[in-house]
C-alpha positions as CSV (number, residue, x, y, z in Angstrom):
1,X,-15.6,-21.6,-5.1
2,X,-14.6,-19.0,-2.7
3,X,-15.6,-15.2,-3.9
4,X,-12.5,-12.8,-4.1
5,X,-13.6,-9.0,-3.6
6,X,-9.9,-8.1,-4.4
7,X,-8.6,-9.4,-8.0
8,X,-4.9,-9.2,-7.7
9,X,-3.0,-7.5,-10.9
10,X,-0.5,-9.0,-13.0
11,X,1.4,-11.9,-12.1
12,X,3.6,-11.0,-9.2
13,X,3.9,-8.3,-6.9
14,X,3.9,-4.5,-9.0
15,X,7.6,-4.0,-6.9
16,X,10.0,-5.2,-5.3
17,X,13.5,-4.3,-3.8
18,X,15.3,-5.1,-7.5
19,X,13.1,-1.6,-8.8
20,X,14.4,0.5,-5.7
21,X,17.0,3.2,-6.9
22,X,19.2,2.5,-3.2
23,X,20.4,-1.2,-1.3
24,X,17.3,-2.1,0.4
25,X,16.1,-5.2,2.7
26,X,12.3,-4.8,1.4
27,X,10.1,-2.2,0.2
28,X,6.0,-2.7,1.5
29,X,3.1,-1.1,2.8
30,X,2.8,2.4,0.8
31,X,0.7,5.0,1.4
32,X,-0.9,6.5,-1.8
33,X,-2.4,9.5,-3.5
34,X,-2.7,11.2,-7.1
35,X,-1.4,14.3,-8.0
36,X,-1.1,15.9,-11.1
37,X,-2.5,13.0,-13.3
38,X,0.0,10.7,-11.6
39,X,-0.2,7.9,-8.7
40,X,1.9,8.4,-6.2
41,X,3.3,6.0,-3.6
42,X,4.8,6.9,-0.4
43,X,6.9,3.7,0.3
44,X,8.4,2.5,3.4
45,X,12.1,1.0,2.4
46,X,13.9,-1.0,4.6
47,X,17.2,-0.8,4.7
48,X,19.8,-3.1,5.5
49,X,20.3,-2.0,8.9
50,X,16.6,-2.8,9.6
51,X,15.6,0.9,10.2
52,X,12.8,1.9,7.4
53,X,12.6,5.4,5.6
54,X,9.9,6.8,3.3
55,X,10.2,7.3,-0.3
56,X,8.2,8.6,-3.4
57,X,7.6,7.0,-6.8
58,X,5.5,8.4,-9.4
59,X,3.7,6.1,-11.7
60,X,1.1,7.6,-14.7
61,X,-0.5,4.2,-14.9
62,X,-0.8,3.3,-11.2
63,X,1.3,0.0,-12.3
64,X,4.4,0.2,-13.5
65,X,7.0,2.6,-15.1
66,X,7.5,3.8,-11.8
67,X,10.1,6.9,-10.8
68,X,11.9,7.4,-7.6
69,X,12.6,10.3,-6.3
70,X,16.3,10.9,-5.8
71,X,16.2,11.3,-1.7
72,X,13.5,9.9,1.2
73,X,10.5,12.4,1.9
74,X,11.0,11.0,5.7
75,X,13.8,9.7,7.0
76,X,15.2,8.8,10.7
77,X,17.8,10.6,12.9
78,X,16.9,14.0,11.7
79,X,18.1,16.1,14.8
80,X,15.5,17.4,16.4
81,X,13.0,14.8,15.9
82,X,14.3,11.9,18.4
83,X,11.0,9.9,18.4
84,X,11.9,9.1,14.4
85,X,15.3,7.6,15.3
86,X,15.3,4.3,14.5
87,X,12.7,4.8,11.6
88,X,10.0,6.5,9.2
89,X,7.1,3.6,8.6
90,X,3.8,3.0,7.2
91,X,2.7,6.2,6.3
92,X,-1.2,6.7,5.3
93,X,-1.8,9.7,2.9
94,X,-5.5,11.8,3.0
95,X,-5.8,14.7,0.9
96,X,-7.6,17.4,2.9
97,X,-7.6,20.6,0.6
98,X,-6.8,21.1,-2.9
99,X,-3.2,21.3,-2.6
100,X,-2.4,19.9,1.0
101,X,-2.5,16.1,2.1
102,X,-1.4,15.1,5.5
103,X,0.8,11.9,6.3
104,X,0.3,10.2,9.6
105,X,2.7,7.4,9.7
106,X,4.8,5.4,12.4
107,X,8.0,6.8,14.2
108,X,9.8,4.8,15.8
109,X,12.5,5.0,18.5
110,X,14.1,3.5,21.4
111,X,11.2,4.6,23.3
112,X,8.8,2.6,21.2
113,X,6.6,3.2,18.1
114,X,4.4,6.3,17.8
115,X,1.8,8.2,15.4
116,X,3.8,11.5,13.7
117,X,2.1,13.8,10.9
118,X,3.4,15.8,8.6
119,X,2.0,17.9,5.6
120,X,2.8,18.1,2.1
121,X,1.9,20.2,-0.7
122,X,3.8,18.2,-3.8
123,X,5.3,15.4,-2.2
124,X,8.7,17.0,-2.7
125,X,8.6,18.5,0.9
126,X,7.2,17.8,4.0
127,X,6.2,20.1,6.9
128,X,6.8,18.1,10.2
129,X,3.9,18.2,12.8
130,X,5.6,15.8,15.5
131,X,4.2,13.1,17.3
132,X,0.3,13.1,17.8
133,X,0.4,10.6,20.9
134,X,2.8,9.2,23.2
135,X,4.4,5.6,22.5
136,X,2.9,3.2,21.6
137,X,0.8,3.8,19.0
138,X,0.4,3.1,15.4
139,X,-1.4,2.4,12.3
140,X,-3.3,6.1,12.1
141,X,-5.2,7.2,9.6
142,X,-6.6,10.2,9.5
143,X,-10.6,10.9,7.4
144,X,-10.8,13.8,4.3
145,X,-12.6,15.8,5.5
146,X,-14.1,18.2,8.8
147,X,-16.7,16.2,9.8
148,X,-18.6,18.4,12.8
149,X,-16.2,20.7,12.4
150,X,-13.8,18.5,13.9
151,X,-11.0,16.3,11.9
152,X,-11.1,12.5,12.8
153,X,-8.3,10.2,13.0
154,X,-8.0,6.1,14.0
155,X,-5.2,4.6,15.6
156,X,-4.5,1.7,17.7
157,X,-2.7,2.2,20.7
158,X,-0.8,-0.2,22.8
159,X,-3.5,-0.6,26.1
160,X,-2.0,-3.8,28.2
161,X,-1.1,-5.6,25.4
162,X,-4.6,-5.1,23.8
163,X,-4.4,-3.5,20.2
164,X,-7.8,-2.7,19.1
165,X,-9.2,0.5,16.5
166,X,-9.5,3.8,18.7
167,X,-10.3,7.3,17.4
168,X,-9.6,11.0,18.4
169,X,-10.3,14.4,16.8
170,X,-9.5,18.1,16.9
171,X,-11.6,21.3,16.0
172,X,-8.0,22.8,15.5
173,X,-5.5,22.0,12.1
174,X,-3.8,18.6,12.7
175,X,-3.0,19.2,16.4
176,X,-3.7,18.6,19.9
177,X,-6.1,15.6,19.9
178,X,-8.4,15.3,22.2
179,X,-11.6,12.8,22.9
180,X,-10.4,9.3,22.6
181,X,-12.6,6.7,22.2
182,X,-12.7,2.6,21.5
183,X,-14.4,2.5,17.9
184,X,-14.1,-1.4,17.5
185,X,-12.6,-4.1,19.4
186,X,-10.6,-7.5,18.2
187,X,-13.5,-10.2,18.2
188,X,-11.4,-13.2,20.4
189,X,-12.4,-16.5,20.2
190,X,-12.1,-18.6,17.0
191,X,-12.4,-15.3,14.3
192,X,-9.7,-14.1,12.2
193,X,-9.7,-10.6,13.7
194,X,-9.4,-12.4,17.0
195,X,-5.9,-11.3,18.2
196,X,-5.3,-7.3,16.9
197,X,-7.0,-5.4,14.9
198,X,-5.7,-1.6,13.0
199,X,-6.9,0.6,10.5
200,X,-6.2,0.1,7.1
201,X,-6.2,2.9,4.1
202,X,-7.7,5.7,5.1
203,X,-11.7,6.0,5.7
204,X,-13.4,6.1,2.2
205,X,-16.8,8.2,1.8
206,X,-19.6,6.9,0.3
207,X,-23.2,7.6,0.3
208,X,-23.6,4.6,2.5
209,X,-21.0,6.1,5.3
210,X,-17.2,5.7,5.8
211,X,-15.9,2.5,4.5
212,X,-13.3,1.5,6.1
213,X,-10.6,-1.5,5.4
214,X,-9.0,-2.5,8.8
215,X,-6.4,-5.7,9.0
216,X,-7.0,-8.4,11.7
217,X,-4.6,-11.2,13.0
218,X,-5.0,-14.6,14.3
219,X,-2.6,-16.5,16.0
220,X,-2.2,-19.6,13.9
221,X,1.0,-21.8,16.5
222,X,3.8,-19.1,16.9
223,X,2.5,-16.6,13.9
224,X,0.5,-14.6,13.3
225,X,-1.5,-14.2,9.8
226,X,-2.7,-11.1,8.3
227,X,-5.9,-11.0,6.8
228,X,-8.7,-7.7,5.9
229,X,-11.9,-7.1,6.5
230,X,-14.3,-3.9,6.0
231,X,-16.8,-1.9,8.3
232,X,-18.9,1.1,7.4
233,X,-18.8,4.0,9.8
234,X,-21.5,6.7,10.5
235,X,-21.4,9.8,7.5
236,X,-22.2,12.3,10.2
237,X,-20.8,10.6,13.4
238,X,-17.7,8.2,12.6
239,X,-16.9,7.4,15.9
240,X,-20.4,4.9,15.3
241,X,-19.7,1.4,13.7
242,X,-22.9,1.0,11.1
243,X,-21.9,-2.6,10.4
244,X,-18.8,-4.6,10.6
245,X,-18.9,-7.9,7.8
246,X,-18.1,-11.0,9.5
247,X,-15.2,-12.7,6.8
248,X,-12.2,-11.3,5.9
249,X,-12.3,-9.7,2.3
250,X,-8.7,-10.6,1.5
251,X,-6.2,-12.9,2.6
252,X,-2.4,-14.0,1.4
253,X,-2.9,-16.6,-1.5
254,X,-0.2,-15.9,-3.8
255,X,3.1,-17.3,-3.2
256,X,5.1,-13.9,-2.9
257,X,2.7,-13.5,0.2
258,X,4.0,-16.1,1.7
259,X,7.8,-15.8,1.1
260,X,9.3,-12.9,2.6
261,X,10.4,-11.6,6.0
262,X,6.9,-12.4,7.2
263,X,5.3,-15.5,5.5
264,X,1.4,-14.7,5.6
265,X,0.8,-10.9,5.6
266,X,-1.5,-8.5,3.5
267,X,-1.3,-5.4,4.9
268,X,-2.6,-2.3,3.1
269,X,-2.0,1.7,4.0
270,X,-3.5,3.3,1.0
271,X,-6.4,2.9,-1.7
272,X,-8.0,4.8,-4.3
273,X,-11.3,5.3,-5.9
274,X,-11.3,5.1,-9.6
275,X,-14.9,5.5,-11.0
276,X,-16.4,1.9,-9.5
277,X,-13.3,0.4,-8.0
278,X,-11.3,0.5,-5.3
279,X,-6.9,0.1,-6.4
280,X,-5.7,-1.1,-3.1
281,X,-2.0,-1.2,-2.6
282,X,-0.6,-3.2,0.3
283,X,2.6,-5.1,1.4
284,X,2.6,-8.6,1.1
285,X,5.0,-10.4,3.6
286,X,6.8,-7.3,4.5
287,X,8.9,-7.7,1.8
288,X,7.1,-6.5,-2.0
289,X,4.6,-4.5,-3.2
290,X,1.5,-5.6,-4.4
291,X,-1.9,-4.3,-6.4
292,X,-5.5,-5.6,-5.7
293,X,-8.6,-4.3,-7.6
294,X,-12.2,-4.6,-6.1
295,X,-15.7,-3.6,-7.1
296,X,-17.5,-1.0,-4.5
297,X,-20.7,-2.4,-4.6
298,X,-19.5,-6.0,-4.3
299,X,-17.7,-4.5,-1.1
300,X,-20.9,-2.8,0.1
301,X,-22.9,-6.0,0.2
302,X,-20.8,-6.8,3.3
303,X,-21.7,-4.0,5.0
304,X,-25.4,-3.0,4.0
């Protein structure tokens, strides 16, 4: 019997486009964090145009009885910002202070798909930092804290066609990046990381290092499937990969995971720590919302 470190929760997916307060396509891959003694999710909602903006709900439970808020937190075309044009996607939420979390999440435009931040201070209002890197780039994340002095961030850029985990940091406050480096490659050959590889919820500290959950693709005839898998990064130097596990951790099972806009894909942006568990969230074929629940140290057996 194969292991699951991930126990999904409840029957189905936690949402779908039927709980949205607007006409949307799909709703997927939220970014999350608590505030106030609620969960909050930043969700990406497609609309039916195709183009994607970000949205709040509120939750006390972390699973249902969600609550919208009335208008997006990011959306497209806002003048002045042409690099979000044709969207406001996958956004990944670390609180960095006690009443500040930064967003880094995907803007996209006819130019291509780039990493933009912002900052927030209730999640009712954003304070735009623009783009962090030229197109094309994606799936940034950035750590919780000053390591070094120096904030950390992962991202994957677009290098020939080869889409592999880099990182960068600044000594400054969420700008100007500097020091790129290659923190892990795809593996090739038969794995199921052997195609691209990104970073997942933001890097989670640990007495062991920085745990992180990173997705990985393998071309299986003309698709792709979406699978994760974990690594543990250096505590006082995470551009350093301690250990990488060899399996995937989670992979699309249930059926809503395989009916959607894109049959086969678990793809998480957000996770939290409560007491011995991890509450991932993640999109499950770009079309729901779904909630798995793992234990740490089961997790940390892959990686120590």
């Amino acid at each position: 019997m194969n292991k699951r470190y991930f126990v999904r929760q409840g029957a189905g997916p936690i949402l779908t486009v039927n709980n949205i307060p607007c006409e949307a396509n799909a709703v997927l891959n939220p970014g999350v964090a608590e505030n106030d003694g609620d969960v909050v999710l930043l969700l990406r909602i497609e609309s039916k145009n195709a183009m994607s903006h970000i949205r709040v709900a509120r939750s006390h439970n972390g699973v249902d009885s969600w609550e919208f808020a009335d208008q997006p937190i990011l959306a497209p075309a806002l003048p002045g910002y042409p690099h979000e044009e044709w969207g406001c996607e996958d956004s990944r939420v670390t609180k960095i202070a006690a009443d500040e979390w930064v967003i880094a999440y995907t803007a996209y435009s006819r130019h291509g798909a780039t990493v933009s931040l912002a900052t927030t201070s209730d999640f009712d209002q954003v304070n735009r930092l623009g783009p962090a890197f030229i197109p094309t780039n994606k799936d940034a994340a950035v750590f919780p804290k000053k390591i070094g002095n120096r904030y950390y961030m992962l991202h994957r850029p677009d290098i020939g066609g080869k889409e592999d985990i880099y990182y960068t940091s600044t000594s400054k406050h969420l700008v100007d990046w500097t020091d790129p480096g290659l923190l892990m490659e795809n593996r090739g050959g038969p794995y199921w990381d052997s195609e691209r590889i990104g970073a997942g919820c933001p890097p989670i500290e640990t007495q062991y290092g920085w745990l992180l959950i990173y997705h990985g693709t393998k071309a299986m005839g003309s698709k792709s499937i979406y699978r994760l898998g974990v690594a543990l990064l250096d505590k006082a130097d995470p551009t350093k990969v301690i250990a990488r596990g060899d399996d995937w951790i989670f992979a699309p099972e249930a059926d809503y995971e395989f009916k959607g806009l894109m049959p086969g894909v678990v793809f998480t942006c957000g996770a939290l720590v409560r007491g011995d568990e991890i509450w991932m969230y993640y999109g499950a074929a770009d079309t729901c919302v779904g909630l798995a629940v793992g234990k740490i140290d089961e997790i940390f057996k892959l990686v120590t």
